[in-house]
C-alpha positions as CSV (number, residue, x, y, z in Angstrom):
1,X,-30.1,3.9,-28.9
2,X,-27.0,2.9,-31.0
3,X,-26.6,-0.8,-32.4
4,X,-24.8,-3.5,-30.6
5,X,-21.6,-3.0,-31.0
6,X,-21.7,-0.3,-32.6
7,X,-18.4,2.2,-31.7
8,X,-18.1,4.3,-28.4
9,X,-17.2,7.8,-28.2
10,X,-16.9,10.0,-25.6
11,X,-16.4,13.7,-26.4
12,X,-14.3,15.9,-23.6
13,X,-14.6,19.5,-24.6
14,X,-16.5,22.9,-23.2
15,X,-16.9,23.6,-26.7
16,X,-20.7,22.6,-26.1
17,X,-21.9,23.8,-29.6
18,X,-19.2,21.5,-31.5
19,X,-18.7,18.8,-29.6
20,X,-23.1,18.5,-29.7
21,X,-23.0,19.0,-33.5
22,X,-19.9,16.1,-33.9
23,X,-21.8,14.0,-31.3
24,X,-24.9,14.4,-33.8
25,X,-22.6,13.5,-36.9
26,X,-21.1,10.2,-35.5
27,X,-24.9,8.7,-34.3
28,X,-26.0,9.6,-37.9
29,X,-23.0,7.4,-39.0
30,X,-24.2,4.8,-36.3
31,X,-21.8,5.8,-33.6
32,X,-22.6,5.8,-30.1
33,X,-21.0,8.9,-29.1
34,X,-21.7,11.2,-25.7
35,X,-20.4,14.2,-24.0
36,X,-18.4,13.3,-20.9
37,X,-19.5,16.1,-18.2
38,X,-16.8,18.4,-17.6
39,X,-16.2,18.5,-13.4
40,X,-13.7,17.0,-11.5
41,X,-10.2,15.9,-13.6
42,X,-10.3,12.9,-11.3
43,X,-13.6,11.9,-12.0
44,X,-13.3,12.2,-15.7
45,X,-10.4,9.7,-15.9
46,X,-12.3,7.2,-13.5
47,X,-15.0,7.4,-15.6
48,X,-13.5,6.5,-18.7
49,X,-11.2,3.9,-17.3
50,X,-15.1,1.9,-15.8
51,X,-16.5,2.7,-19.2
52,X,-14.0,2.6,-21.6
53,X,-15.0,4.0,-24.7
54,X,-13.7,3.2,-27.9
55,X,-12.1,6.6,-29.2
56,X,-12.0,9.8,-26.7
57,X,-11.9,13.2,-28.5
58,X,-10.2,15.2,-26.5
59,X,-10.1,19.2,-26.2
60,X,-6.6,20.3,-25.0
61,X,-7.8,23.9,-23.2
62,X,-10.5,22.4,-21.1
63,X,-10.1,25.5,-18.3
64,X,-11.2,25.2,-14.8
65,X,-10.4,22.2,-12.8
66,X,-9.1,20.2,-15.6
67,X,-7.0,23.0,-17.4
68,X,-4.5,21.3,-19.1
69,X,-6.2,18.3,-21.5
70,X,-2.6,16.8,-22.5
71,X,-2.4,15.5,-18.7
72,X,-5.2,13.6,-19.5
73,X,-4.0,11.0,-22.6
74,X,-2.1,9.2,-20.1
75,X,-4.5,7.7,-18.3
76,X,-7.0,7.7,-20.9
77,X,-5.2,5.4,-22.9
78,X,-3.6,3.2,-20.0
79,X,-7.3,2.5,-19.8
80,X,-7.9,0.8,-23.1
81,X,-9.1,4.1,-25.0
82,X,-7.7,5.4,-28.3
83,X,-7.4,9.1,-27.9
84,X,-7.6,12.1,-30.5
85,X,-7.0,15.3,-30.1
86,X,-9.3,18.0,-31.6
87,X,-8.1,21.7,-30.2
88,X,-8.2,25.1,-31.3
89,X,-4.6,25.3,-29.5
90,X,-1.9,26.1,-31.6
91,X,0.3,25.5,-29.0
92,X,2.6,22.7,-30.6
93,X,4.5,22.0,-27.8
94,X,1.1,21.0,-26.1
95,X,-0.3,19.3,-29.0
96,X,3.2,17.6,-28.9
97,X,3.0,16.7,-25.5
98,X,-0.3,15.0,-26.2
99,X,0.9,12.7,-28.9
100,X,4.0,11.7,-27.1
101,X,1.8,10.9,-24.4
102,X,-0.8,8.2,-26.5
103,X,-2.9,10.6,-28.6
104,X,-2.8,8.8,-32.2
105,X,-3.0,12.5,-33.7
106,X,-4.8,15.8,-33.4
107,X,-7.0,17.9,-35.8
108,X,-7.3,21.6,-35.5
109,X,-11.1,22.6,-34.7
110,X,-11.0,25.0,-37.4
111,X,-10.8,22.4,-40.2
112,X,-14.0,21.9,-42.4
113,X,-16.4,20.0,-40.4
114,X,-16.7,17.3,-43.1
115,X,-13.0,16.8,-42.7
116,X,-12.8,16.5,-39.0
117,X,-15.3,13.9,-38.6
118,X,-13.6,11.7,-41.4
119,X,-10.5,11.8,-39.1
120,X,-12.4,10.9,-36.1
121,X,-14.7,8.2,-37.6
122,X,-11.0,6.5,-39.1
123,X,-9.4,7.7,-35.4
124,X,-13.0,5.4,-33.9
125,X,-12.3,2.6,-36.7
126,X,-8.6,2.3,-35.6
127,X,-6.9,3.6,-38.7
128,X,-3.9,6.0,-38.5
129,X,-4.3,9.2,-38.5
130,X,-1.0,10.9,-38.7
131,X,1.7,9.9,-40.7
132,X,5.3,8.7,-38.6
133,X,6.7,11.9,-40.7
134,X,4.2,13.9,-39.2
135,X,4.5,12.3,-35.7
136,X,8.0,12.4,-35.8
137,X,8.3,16.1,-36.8
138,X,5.9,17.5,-34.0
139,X,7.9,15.8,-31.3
140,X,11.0,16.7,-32.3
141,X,10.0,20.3,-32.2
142,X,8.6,19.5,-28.5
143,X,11.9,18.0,-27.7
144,X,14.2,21.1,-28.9
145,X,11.4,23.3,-26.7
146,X,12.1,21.4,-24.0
147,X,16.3,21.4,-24.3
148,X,15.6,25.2,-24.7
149,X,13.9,25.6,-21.6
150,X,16.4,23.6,-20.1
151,X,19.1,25.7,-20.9
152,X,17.1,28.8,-20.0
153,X,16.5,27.4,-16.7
154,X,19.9,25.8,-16.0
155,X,21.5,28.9,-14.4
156,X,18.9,29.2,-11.8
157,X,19.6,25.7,-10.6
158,X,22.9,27.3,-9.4
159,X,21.6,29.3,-6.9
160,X,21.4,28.6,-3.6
161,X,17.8,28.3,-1.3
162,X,18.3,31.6,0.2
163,X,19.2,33.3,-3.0
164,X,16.4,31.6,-4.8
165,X,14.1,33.0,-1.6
166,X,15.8,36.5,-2.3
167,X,15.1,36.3,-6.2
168,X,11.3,36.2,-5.2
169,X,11.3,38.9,-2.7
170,X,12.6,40.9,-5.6
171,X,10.8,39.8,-8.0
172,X,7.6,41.2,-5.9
173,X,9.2,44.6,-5.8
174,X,10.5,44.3,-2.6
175,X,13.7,46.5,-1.8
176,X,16.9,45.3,0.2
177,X,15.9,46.8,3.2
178,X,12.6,45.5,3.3
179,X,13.8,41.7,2.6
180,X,16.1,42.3,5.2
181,X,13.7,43.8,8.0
182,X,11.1,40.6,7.2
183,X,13.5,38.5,7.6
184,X,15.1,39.4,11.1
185,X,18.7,39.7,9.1
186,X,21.3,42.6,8.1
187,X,21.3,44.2,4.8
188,X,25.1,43.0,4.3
189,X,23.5,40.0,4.5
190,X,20.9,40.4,1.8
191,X,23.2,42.0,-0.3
192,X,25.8,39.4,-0.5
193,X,22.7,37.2,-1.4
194,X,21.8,39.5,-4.1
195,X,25.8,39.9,-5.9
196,X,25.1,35.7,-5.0
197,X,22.4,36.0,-7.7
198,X,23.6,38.7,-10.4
199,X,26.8,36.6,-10.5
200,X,25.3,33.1,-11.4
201,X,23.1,34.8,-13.5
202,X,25.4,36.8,-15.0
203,X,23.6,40.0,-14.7
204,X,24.2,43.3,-14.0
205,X,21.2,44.4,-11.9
206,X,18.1,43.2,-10.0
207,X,15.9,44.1,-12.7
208,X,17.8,42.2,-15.1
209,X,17.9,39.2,-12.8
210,X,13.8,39.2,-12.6
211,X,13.8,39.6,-16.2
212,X,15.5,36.4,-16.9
213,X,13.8,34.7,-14.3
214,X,10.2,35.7,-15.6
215,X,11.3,34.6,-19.8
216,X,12.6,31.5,-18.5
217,X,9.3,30.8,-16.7
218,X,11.4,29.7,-13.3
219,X,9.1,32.1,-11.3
220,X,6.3,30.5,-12.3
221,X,7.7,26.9,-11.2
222,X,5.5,25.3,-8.6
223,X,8.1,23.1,-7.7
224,X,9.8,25.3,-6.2
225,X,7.6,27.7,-4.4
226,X,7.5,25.9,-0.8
227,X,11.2,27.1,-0.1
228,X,11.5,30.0,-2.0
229,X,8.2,31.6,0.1
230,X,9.4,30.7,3.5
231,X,12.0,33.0,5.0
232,X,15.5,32.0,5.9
233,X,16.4,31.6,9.4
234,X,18.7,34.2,10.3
């Protein structure tokens, strides 16, 4: 049983192995520090905004329900907790993310284990972590990701609903005709829809129009997927 008053920390990672052996480290240095059980995203947050530990040490590739642990600082520290990241991602847009979100820093799973838990037990004690040079460096390069993928994705924002909805039926492989005869229309029609979509795009084929979409991710958008699946009214 840890002291009274002693520092809480809760450790969110499926890395069982490490986050047991760090959980083992901090109560030897007279932390109180517990795995949060990995379930429902929903539940996780509510549990640490009733509880509120200290310091959470979060894990940014948490899989399943959760996925995505950088969704997770938000909330976490709108609750009261400080928040550190400790990943094996080397995604820095993602580790970015986290620290524009709240996260006071992250450390790299790989470091040496005697290094990692002196960042977390300063992280637990409320010392800084990361420098502002350091801080400031890894959100700029999230920021210049993100204009990037703004510019790769601003010519799709020119296309209309039905040539968005065409741009997936090709994307799946599906020919002219075959767009045409699901959707009860002519293949002029589709075809003006498809020059509608090499224009904007400024390609010169369907293949090359798929292409782009797939490297600039815009396939992949769930934003968009409600009217792009349903089919046009004739």
């Amino acid at each position: 049983m840890s002291a009274p008053g002693a520092l809480r920390v809760l450790l969110v990672d499926d890395h069982v192995l490490l986050a047991e052996t760090l959980a083992v480290a901090l109560r030897m240095e007279g932390v109180h520090a517990e795995l949060a059980p990995l379930g429902s995203r929903d539940v996780l947050v509510a549990s640490v905004a009733a509880d509120t530990p200290d310091l959470v040490l979060l894990d940014l590739e948490l899989g399943g329900e959760i996925g995505d642990g950088a969704t997770l600082v938000r909330p976490m520290v709108r609750a009261g907790s400080t928040v550190l990241v400790v990943t094996a991602s080397q995604r820095r847009v993602q580790i970015g993310t986290a620290v524009e979100q709240g996260a006071v820093g992250w450390v790299p799973k790989s470091a040496p284990f005697e290094d990692l838990l002196a960042v977390v037990l300063a992280a637990a004690r409320g010392e800084s972590v990361m420098t502002r040079e350091e801080r400031q460096v890894l959100l700029q390069d999230l920021y210049a990701q993100r204009r990037m993928e703004a510019a790769a994705r601003e010519p799709f924002e020119r296309l209309t609903t039905r040539e968005e909805q065409v741009l997936r039926a090709l994307s799946t492989g599906k020919p002219v005709a075959a767009i045409a005869a699901d959707w009860f229309v002519s293949e002029a029609t589709v075809r003006t829809q498809v020059r509608g979509v090499l224009t904007k795009l400024g390609v010169g084929s369907q293949l090359e129009a798929v292409g782009l979409a797939l490297g600039a991710g815009w396939l992949g958008d769930a934003r968009r997927s409600s009217r792009e699946q349903a089919a046009p009214t004739p």
